[in-house]
N, C-alpha and C positions, 0 to 999 in steps of 0.2 A: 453204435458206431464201433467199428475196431478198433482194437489198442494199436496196432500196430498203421492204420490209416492218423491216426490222432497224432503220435509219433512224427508222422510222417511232415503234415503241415505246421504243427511245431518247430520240425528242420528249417523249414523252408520261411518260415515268418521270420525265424533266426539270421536265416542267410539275409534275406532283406535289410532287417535292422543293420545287419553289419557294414553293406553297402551304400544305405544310409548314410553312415556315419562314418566312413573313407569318403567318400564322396563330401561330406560336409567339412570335413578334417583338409580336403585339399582344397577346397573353395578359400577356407576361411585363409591359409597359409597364402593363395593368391592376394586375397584383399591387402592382408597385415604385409606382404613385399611391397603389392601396390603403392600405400600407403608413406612406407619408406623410403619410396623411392620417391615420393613428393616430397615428404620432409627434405630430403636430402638435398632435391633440387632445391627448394625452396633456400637450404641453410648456404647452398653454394651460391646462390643468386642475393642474398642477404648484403655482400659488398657492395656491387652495382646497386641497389638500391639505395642503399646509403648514398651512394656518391650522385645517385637521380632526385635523392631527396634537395642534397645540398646547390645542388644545381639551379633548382628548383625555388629554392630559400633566394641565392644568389639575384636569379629573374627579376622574383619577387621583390626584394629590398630591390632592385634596379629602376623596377616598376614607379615605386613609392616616389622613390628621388626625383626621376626625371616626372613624374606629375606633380610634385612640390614645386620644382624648379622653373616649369613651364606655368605657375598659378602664381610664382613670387613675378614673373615677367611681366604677367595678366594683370596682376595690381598695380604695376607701374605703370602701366598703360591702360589707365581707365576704360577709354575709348575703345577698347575689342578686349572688354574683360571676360565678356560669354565666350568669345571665341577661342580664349585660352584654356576658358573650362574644357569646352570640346576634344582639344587640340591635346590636352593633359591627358583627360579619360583616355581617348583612345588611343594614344601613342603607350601609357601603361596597361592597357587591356591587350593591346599587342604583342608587349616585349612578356605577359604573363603565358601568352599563348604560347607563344615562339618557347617559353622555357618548359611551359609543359610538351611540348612536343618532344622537344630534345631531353627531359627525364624519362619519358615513354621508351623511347630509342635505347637508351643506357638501363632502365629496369628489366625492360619486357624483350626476350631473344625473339628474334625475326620480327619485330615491331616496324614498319615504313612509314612516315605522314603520307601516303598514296589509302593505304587501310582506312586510317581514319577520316580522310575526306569522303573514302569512297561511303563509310558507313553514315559518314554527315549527310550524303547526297540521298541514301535508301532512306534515310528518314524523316529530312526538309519538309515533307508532306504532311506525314503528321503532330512534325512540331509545330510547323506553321500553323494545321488547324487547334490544337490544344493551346497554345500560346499566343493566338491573335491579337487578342486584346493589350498583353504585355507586349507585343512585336510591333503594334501601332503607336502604343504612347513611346515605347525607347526612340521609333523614328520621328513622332512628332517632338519630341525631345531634342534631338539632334537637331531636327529645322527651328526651334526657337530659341538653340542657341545658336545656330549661326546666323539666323535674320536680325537677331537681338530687335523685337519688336519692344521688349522689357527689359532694366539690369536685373540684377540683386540690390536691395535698397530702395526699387524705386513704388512706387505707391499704384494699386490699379483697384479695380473694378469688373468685377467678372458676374453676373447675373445677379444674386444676392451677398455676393460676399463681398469683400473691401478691406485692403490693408495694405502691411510691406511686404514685399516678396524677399523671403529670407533664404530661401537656396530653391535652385533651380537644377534639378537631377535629372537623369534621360527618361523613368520613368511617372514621375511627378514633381509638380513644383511645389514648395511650401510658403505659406501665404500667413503673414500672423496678424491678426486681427488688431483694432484700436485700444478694444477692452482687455488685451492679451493673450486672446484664443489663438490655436494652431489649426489651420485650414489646406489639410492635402486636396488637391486639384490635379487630377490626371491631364499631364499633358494632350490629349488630344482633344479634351474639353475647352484650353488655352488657345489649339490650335485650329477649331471650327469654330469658337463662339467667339462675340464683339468681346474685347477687351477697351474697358478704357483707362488709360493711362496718366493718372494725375499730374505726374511728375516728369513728363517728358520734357515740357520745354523748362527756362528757368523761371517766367511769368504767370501768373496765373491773374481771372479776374473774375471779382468777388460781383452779386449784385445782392437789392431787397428792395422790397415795396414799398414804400410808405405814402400811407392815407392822411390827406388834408380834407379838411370842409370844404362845401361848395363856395362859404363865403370867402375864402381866405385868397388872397394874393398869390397864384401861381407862379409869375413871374419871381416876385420875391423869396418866396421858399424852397425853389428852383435854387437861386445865388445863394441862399443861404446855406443848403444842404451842400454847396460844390466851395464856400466859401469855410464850412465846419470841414470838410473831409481832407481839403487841400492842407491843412495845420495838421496832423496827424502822421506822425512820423514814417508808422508802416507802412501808408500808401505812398504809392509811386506817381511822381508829377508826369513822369514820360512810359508809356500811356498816358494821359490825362484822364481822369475822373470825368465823367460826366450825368446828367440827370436828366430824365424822359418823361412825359405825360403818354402813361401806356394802358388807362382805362378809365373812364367813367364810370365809377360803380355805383349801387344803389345807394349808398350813404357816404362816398368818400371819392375824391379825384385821386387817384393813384399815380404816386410819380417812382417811378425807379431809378435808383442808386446805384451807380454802377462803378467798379473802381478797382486796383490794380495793385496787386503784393507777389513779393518776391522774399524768400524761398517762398514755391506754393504747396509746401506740407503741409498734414492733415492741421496740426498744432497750430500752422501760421493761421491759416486759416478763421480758425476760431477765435485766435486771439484777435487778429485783425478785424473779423466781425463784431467780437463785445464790445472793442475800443470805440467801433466805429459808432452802432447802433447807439448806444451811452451819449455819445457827444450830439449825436444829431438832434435824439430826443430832448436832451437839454437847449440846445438851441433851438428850435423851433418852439419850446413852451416857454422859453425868455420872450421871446417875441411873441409870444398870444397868438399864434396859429390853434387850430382845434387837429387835434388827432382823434375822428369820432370814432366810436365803435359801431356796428352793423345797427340800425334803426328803420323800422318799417310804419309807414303812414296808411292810417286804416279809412277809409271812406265811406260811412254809413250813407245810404243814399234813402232819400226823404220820397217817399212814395205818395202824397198825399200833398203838393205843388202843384200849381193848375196846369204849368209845362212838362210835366212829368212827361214821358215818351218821345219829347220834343226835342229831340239834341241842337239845336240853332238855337235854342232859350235853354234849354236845362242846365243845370248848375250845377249838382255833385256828383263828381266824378267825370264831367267833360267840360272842355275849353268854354269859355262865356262867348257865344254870340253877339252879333252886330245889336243884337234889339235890348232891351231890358233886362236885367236879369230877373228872375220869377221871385219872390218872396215867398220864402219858406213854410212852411204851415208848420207851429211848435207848439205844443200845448202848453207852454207857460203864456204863448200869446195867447191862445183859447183861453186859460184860465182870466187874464188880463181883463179880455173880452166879457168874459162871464161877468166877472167883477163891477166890471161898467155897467154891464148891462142892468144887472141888478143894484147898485147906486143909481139911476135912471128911474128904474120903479117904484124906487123910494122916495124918492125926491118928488114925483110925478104923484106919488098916493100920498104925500104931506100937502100939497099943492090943491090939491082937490077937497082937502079937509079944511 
């Protein structure tokens, strides 16, 4: 190749490089103004934030207050204490809003609430689909505190679980167990499945079975059970106490107990049942009633009877008929028989001697 072609494209890769690197040299002078010129806004806009932040702060502690203020009302007023929870949350969810809209305004230049609705409207769609689940229990939330089907404090029953309902929040309620466990329950579980409610009214009533002999005086152990429960402090005379014959069972007449305590929490409850069961059982075995346990009678049926197949005569295992009853065939009587028999042949071959 020529010196002087060689030369040449060496100029020329030269002059590139240079262009290169004017061209990069002015770029980067763009970005670094760029750049500045944010800072700059940013350190100008630095006040107004301040003052959006405090605004903000302001809301906020506004917030807090007036849902204090509206939960101390609520506890005054037992009787619409959920509603006040309600009536709390969302009157400070609102004034939270209301202050962030208005810090938005004072931080951000040309900020409107029109923007921000509009951008809440574009994308209702897919909050709604990604937060369904959260958006069903906040509203069942909302509806079980304002139906107040349950307080705080009061006792329920929800499929397997059982306890005191110790807060009730818009997207779950929390439930504390007897043993002391804590039990989340997503409101909307609350608000399609049965609940039952221990503690709604202020009565509650208690019952249990108890098993007498067939031999024993029903009347009397009847009065007896209703004459033990009446002395017993926790139960209540109004309602009255009362006592049933509610089954014939294979080994015992069952009579139920049925009887009436107030407060009916979990606690009364039990205490009012050990008082109860304790006195009754004593009384009825002062008085020599039988309290049996489960007993089964076995009927070996004697297949070698001369009514054997004959249910009008047969004997074990069916009612006795009008005629006779059949005598048994035992082999201690056979043996009896045998015995005779053979004293007979002896007596009969001395006889003959």
């Amino acid at each position: 190749m020529p010196v002087d072609l060689l030369r040449f494209e060496a100029d020329r890769d030269a002059a590139r490089l240079m262009t290169i690197m004017y061209d990069m040299k002015f770029n980067l002078s763009e970005a670094t103004g760029a750049v500045q010129t944010m800072v700059n806004g940013f350190v100008e806009r630095l006040p107004y934030m301040a003052v959006a932040l405090v605004v903000f702060l302001v809301f906020y502690i506004a917030s807090k207050g007036v849902r204090a203020g509206v939960r101390a009302v609520a506890i005054r007023n037992r009787r619409h204490y959920n509603l006040g929870l309600v009536l709390g949350r969302l009157s400070g969810g609102l004034i939270i809003f209301v202050g962030l809209l208005i810090a938005l305004v004072i931080a951000i230049p040309g900020f409107t609430p029109g923007q921000l609705i509009s951008i809440l409207g574009l994308s209702s769609v897919a909050i709604g689909f990604a937060f369904r689940d959260i958006l069903q229990n906040f509203l069942a939330g909302i509806l079980l505190l304002l139906s107040e089907p349950f307080r705080i404090g009061d006792q329920i029953v929800i499929n397997d679980f059982e306890g005191t309902v110790e807060d009730i929040q818009t997207r779950a309620t929390f439930l504390r167990t007897y043993d002391g466990r804590r039990i989340v329950i997503p409101n909307s579980n609350l608000f399609t499945n049965s609940v039952t409610v221990n503690t709604a009214h202020d009565k509650r009533r208690l019952q249990y079975d108890i098993g007498i002999g067939y031999g024993d005086d029903i009347a009397r152990a009847k009065q007896i059970l209703l004459d033990t429960v009446r002395e017993i402090p926790e139960v209540l005379d109004d309602p009255a106490p009362d006592a049933l014959v509610v089954k014939l069972a294979d080994s015992s007449i069952n009579i139920r107990l049925r009887w009436w305590i107030q407060p009916p929490r979990q606690m009364d409850m039990l205490q009012s049942q050990d008082v109860v069961l304790e006195k009754v059982a004593d009384a009825l075995l002062a008085e020599g009633f039988d309290l049996p346990f489960p007993t089964q009678q076995i009927l070996f049926h004697d297949q070698t009877e001369e009514a054997d197949g004959d249910r009008a005569r047969q004997r074990e295992g069916w009612p006795r008929g009008k005629g006779e009853a059949p005598r048994p065939a035992r082999i201690v009587d056979a043996l009896h028989e045998l015995k005779d028999s053979i004293a007979d042949l002896k007596s009969a071959g001395n006889n003959q001697r």
